[in-house]
PADREN-161672 format. One line per field, with one value per residue (C-alpha): residue number from 1; residue in one letter; x, y, z. Coordinates in steps of 0.5 Angstrom, whole numbers, plus 500, padded with zeros to 3 digits. Layout:
PADREN-161672
i <- c(NUM  ...)
aa <- c(a  ...)
c1 <- c(X  ...)
c2 <- c(Y  ...)
c3 <- c(Z  ...)
***
This chain:
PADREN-161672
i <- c(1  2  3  4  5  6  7  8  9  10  11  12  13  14  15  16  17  18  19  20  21  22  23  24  25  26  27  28  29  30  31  32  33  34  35  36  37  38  39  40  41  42  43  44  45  46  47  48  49  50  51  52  53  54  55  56  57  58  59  60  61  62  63  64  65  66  67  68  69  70  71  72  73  74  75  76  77  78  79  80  81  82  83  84  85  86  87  88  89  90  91  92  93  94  95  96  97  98  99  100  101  102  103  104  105  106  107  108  109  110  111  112  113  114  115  116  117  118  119  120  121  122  123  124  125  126  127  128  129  130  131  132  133  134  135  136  137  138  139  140  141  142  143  144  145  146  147  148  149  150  151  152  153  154  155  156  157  158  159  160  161  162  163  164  165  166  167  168  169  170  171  172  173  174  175  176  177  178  179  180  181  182  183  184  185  186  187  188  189  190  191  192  193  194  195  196  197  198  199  200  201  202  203  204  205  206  207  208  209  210  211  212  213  214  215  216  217  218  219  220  221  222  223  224  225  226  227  228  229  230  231  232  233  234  235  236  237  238  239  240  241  242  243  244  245  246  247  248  249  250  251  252  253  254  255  256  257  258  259  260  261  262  263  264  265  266  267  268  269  270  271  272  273  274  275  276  277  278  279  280  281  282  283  284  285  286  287  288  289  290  291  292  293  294  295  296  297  298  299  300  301  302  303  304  305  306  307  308  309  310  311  312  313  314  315  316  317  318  319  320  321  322  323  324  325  326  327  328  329  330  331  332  333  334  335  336  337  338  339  340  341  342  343  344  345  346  347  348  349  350  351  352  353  354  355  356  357  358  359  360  361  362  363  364  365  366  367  368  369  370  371  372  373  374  375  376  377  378  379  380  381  382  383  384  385  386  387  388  389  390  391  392  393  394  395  396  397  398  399  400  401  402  403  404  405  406  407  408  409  410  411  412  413  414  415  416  417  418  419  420  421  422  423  424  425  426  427  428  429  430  431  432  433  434  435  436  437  438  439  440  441  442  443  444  445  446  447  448  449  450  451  452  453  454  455  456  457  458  459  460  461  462  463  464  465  466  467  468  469  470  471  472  473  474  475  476  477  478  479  480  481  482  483  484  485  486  487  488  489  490  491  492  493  494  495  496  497  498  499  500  501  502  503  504  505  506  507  508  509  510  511  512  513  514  515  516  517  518  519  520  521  522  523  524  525  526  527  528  529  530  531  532  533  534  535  536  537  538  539  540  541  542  543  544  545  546  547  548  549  550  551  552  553  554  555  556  557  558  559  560  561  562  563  564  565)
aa <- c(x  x  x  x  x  x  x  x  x  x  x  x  x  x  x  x  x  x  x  x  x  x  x  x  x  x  x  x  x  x  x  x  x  x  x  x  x  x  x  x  x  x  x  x  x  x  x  x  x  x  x  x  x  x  x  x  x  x  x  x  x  x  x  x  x  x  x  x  x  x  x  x  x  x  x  x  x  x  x  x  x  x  x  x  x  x  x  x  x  x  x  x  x  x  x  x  x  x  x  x  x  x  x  x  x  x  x  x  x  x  x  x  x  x  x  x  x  x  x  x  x  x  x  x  x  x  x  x  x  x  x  x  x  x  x  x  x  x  x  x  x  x  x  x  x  x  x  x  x  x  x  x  x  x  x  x  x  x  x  x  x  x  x  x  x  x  x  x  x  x  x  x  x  x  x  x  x  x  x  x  x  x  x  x  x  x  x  x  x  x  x  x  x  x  x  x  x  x  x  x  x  x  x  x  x  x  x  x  x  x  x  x  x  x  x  x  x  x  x  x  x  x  x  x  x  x  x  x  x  x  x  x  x  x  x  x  x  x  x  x  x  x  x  x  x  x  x  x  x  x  x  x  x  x  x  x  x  x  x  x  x  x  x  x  x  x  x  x  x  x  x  x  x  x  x  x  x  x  x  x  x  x  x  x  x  x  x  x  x  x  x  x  x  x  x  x  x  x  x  x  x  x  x  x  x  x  x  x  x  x  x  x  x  x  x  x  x  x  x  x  x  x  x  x  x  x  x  x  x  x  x  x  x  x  x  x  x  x  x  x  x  x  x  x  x  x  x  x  x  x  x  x  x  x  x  x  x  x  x  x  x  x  x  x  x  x  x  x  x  x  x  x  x  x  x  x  x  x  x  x  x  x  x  x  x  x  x  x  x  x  x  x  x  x  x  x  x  x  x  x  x  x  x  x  x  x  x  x  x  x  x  x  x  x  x  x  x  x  x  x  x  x  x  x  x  x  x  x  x  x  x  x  x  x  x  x  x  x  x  x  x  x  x  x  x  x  x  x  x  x  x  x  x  x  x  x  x  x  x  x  x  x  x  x  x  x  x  x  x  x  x  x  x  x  x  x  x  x  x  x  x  x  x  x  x  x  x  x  x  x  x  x  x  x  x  x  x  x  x  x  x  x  x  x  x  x  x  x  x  x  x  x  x  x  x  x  x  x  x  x  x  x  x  x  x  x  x  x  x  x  x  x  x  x  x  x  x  x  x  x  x  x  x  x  x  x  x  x  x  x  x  x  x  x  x  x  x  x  x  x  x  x  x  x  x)
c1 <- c(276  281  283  285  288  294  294  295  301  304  304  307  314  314  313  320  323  322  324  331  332  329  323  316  312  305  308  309  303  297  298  294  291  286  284  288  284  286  287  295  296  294  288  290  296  300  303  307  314  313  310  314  322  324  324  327  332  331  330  322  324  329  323  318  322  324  317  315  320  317  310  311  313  305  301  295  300  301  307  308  311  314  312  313  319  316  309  307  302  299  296  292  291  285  283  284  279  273  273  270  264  263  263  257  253  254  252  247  243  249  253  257  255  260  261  265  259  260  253  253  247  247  242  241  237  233  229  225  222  217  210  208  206  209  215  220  225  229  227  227  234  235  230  232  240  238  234  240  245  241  241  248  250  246  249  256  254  251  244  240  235  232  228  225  225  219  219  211  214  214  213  212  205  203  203  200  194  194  194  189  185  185  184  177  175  175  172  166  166  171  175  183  188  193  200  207  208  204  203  202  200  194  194  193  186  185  185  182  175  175  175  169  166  168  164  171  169  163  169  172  165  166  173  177  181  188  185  182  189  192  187  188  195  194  189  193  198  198  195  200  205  200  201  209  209  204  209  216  212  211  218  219  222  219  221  223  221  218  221  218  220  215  216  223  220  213  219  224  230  230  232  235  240  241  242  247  251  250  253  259  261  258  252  252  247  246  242  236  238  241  247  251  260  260  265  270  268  270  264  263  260  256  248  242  239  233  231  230  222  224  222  228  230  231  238  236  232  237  242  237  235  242  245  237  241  245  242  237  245  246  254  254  249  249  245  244  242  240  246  243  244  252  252  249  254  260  255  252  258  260  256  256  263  262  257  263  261  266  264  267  261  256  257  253  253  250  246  247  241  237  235  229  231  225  226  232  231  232  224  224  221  219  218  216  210  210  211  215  214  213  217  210  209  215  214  208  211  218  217  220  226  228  227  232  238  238  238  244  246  252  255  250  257  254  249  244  240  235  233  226  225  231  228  222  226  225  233  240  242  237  241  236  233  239  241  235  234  241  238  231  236  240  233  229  237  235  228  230  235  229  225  231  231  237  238  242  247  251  255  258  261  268  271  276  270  271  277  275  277  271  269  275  273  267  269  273  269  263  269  270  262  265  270  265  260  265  268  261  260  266  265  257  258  251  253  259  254  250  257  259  252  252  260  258  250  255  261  255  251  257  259  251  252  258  253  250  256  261  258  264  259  253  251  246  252  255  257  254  260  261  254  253  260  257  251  254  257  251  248  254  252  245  246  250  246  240  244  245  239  236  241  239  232  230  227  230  225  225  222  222  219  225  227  231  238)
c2 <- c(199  204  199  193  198  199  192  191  197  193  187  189  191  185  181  185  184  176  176  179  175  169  168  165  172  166  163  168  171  176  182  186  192  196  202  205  206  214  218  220  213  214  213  206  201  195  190  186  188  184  178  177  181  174  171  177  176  183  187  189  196  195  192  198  203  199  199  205  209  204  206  214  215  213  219  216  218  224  221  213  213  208  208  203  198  197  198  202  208  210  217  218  225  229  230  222  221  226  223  216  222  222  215  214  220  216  209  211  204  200  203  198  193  187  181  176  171  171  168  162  159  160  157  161  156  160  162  154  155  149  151  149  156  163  166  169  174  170  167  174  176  169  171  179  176  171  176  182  176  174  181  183  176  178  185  181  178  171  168  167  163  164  157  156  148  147  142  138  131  127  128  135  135  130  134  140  136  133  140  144  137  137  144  143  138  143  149  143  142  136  135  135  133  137  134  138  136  140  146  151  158  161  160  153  156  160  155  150  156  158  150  149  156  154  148  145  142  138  134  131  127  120  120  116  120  119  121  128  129  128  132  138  137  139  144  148  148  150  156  159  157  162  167  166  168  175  177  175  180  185  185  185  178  173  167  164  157  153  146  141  136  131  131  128  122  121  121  117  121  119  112  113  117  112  106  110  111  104  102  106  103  109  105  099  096  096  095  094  101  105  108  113  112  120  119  118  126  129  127  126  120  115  118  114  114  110  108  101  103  104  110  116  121  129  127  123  127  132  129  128  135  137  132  135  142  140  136  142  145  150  151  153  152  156  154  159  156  158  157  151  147  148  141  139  142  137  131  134  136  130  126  130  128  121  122  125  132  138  140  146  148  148  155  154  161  160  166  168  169  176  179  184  190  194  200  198  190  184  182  174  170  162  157  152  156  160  167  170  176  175  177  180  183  186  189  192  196  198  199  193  199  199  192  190  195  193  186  188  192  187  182  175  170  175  176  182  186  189  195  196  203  206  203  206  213  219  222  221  217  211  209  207  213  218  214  215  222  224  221  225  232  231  230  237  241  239  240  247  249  247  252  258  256  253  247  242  240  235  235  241  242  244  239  244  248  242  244  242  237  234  234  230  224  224  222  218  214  213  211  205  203  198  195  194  190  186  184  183  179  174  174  173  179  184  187  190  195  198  201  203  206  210  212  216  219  221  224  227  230  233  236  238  241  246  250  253  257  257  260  255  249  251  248  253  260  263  263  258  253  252  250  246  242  241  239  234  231  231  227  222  221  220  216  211  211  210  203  201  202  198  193  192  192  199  204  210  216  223  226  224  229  232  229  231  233)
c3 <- c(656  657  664  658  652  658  660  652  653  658  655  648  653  656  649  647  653  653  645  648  652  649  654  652  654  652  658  662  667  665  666  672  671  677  679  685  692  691  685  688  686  678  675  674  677  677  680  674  675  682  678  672  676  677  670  667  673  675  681  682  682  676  672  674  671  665  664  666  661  655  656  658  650  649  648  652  658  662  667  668  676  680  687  692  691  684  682  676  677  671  669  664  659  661  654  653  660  658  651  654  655  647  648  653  650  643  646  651  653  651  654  658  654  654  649  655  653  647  646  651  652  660  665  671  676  683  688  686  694  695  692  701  703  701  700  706  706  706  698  696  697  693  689  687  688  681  678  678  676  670  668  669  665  659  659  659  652  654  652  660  661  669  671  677  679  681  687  685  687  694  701  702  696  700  706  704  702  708  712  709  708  716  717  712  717  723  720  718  726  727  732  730  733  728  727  728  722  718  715  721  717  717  709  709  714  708  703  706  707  700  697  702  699  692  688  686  693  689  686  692  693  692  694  698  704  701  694  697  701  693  691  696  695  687  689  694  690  685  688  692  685  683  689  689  681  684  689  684  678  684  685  677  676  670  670  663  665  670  670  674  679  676  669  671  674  669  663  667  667  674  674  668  671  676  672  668  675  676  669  671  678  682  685  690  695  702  708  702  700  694  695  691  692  694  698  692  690  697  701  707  706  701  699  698  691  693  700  702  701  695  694  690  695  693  691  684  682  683  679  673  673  672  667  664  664  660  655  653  651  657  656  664  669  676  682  688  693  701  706  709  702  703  704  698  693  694  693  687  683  684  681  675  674  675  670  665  665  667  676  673  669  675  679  686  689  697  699  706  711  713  719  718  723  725  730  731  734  730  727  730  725  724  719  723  725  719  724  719  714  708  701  700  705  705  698  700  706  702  695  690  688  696  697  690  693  700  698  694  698  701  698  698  701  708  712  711  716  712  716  714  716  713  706  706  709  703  704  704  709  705  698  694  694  694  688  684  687  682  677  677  680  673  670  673  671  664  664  668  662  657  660  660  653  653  648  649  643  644  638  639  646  647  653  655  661  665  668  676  679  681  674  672  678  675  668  671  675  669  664  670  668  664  668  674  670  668  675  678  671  672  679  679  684  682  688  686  681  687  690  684  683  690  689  683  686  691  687  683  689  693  686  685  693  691  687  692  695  689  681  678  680  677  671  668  669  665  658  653  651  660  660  654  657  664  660  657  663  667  661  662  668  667  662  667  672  669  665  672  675  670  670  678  676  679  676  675  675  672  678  686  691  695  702  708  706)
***
């Protein structure tokens, strides 16, 4: 990556300058490389000499014009500038951008690959909803976030492993039973006074008629009431598991494991963990219960591991399941979580690390509500009563393509409002689509040069047509591919490549646009080398968002119908 090569430039000055002056350059800080927020700046910038000025007992401005008359003898750069009291602007020979051209062509799918995980085994835990009633908005942005991340760490170099937890123990199972058991009596006759802590929806209706209709309902003959809520809880359990699986593959995420909460408990690993906390003085008794020494971790208080019931709480189970992960080899694990779990993070590191693993190992991202906008007034939805729109609902109304980019439209630390008529709008103004329509523009501009017996030839092309400066911030922008896969890869961001997506669509249609009114624009004009270097560019293009796309999970189609523009 072109951003790291002048990193490495900077970094070898420095290394002579620390050696004249009998400095430690491996102590001193990292090298910063960005882009600048507009082409004036450069293509690439630094702030180094405001960062190491003080150990070489220099001025920043002093350091930044030492540095820069280094580094403007490279042949890589064009100028080397120092603006602002001592940052450093870096411009690139076009020739050098337009290169990275070649590059893409010849790389096409893996364009963008990168190696930062070296091959760790990774585990990326998420969606794991209760298998109590269907998926919510609120789960597919959690669900859509986990998938885009798992994609984007594999193209980072890691091995990822996506697992869904599934939550088949306790008391929420057992109140699913008694729903639909319940809901069974009134629709054979009886008179129900159903609790406010059951399940509400009108699911629970549905799955107790088809086990009435069915002959499973032949099995419940003969058995006790509490056998038949248990075995009510199992049936209707696994059913909407089943319905949670359809809607995630309509949405086109496959989880690689489901890994069950009951398993824990049948295996032990439960009470052994706890056993290990006691061993290791994390663990004391009071008021007939069990308790965790949270508080010795950040906590706001102690957590009980097993109520005086005697029954474990969710947290024990928790804690198993993470030392679990790591049993099976998992190098790093990341949870993402609702908003609502803010609270079990602190507990949850910090009984790993009384457990001797490193809380560092463990990213927990927490995913933001959603506010579904339709005509323009916030949808009012409750979990309670289960009046809520459903992820499958959603998907069926918008498209799997416009529900992934509007999920991952905003960063998942904010709140988003998924406006539901702009998703499903055919135009310009929706991103989803005006992103897939450049791909399928490029896509007819070639399809069109086919027809007028132009054969592209990609190895034969003489960069020198591309001489507009719409053209040199395009190449400029596809060599910053790389560079955003591994931000949004570091900072487990996928987010960062769906505003990265839409600035090159734009760039891109914008250019496509200036055709209409300028010959120098038009890609299937003039002589035979212009064509084939615009060519080249668009397929450079292509290749980029196609990769993109893919990596958000969307589709990139080679035709669409055409919208309002």
């Amino acid at each position: 990556m072109m951003r790291e090569k002048i990193a490495g430039y900077v970094k070898d000055v420095i290394s002579k300058m620390a050696e004249k002056k009998a400095l430690d350059a491996s102590l001193l800080p990292s090298v910063l490389v960005e882009k600048p927020k507009t082409p004036e700046y450069g293509d690439y910038s630094s702030n180094v000499a405001f960062v190491l000025a003080s150990s070489f007992g220099m001025k920043p401005y002093e350091l930044a014009h030492t540095l820069a008359k280094e580094l403007s003898a490279r042949q890589e750069f064009k100028k080397v500038e120092v603006a602002g009291g001592g940052f450093i602007n870096f411009f690139l020979k076009k020739e050098l951008i337009f290169d990275i051209l070649g590059e893409i062509i010849a790389k096409g799918d893996s364009y963008g690959n990168l190696d930062i995980g070296k091959g760790k085994k990774l585990q990326v835990e998420f969606v794991s909803a209760n298998p109590t009633g269907p998926l919510h908005v609120g789960h597919g942005r959690n669900a859509v976030f986990g998938d885009a991340l798992a994609r984007l760490l594999k193209k980072a170099g890691y091995e990822v492993v996506k697992e869904y937890y599934l939550n088949d123990a306790g008391n929420q199972m057992r109140t699913l039973g008694k729903s639909v058991y319940l809901r069974m009596l009134e629709l054979s006759g009886s008179i129900v006074d159903f609790p406010a802590d059951c399940y509400q929806g009108h699911y629970i209706v549905d799955i107790a008629r088809e086990i009435l209709l069915s002959k499973e309902h032949h099995k419940l003959d003969g058995l006790s009431e509490g056998e038949i809520i248990d075995w009510c809880g199992r049936y209707a359990g696994e059913k909407i598991l089943g319905e949670i699986k359809d809607d995630l593959a309509k949405c086109g995420i496959v989880f690689d494991s489901y890994y069950s909460e009951k398993s824990l408990y049948k295996s032990g690993a439960v009470q052994h963990t706890i056993d290990l906390l006691r061993k290791k003085g994390f663990v004391y008794e009071a008021d007939g219960a069990l308790w965790f020494k949270s508080t010795e971790f950040g906590d706001e208080k102690d957590r009980v591991l097993v109520k005086s019931s005697g029954e474990y709480t969710y947290f024990a189970s928790d804690i198993a399941y993470h030392v679990n992960k790591f049993e099976r080899g998992f190098t790093r694990v990341i949870d993402i979580w609702g908003a609502d779990h803010a609270g079990h993070v602190t507990r949850i590191k910090g009984a790993m690390k009384a457990l001797g693993y490193n809380p560092d190992n463990i990213d927990i991202i927490l995913i933001q509500l959603v506010n579904l906008i339709r005509g323009g007034e916030v949808v009012s939805m409750s979990t309670r009563r289960a009046t809520y729109e459903t992820f499958g609902q959603l998907l069926d109304d918008v498209g799997k393509d416009a529900c992934r980019y509007f999920y991952l439209s905003r960063s998942c630390n904010a709140q988003l409002d998924f406006d539901i008529e702009l998703a499903k709008r055919e135009g310009p103004e929706n991103p989803a689509y005006y992103i897939q329509y450049a791909h399928a523009r490029i896509s007819s501009i070639f399809k069109k040069a086919s027809e007028q017996g132009i054969i592209f030839n990609p190895n034969q092309v003489d960069l020198r047509y591309l001489s507009l400066e719409e053209e040199y911030g395009m190449a400029r922008l596809l060599a910053e591919y790389p560079n955003v896969i591994h931000d949004a890869a570091c900072k487990l961001e996928p987010h960062k490549v769906s505003f990265y997506l839409l600035e090159l669509a734009r760039m891109f249609q914008n250019y496509y646009t200036k055709a209409k009114t300028s010959k120098e624009y038009m890609v299937l004009y003039g002589e035979e080398g212009r064509v084939q270097a615009k060519l080249y560019l668009l397929k450079s293009i292509q290749i980029v968002l196609k990769n993109g796309l893919e990596l958000l999970g969307i589709d990139a189609p080679e035709r669409m119908e055409r919208g309002e523009e």
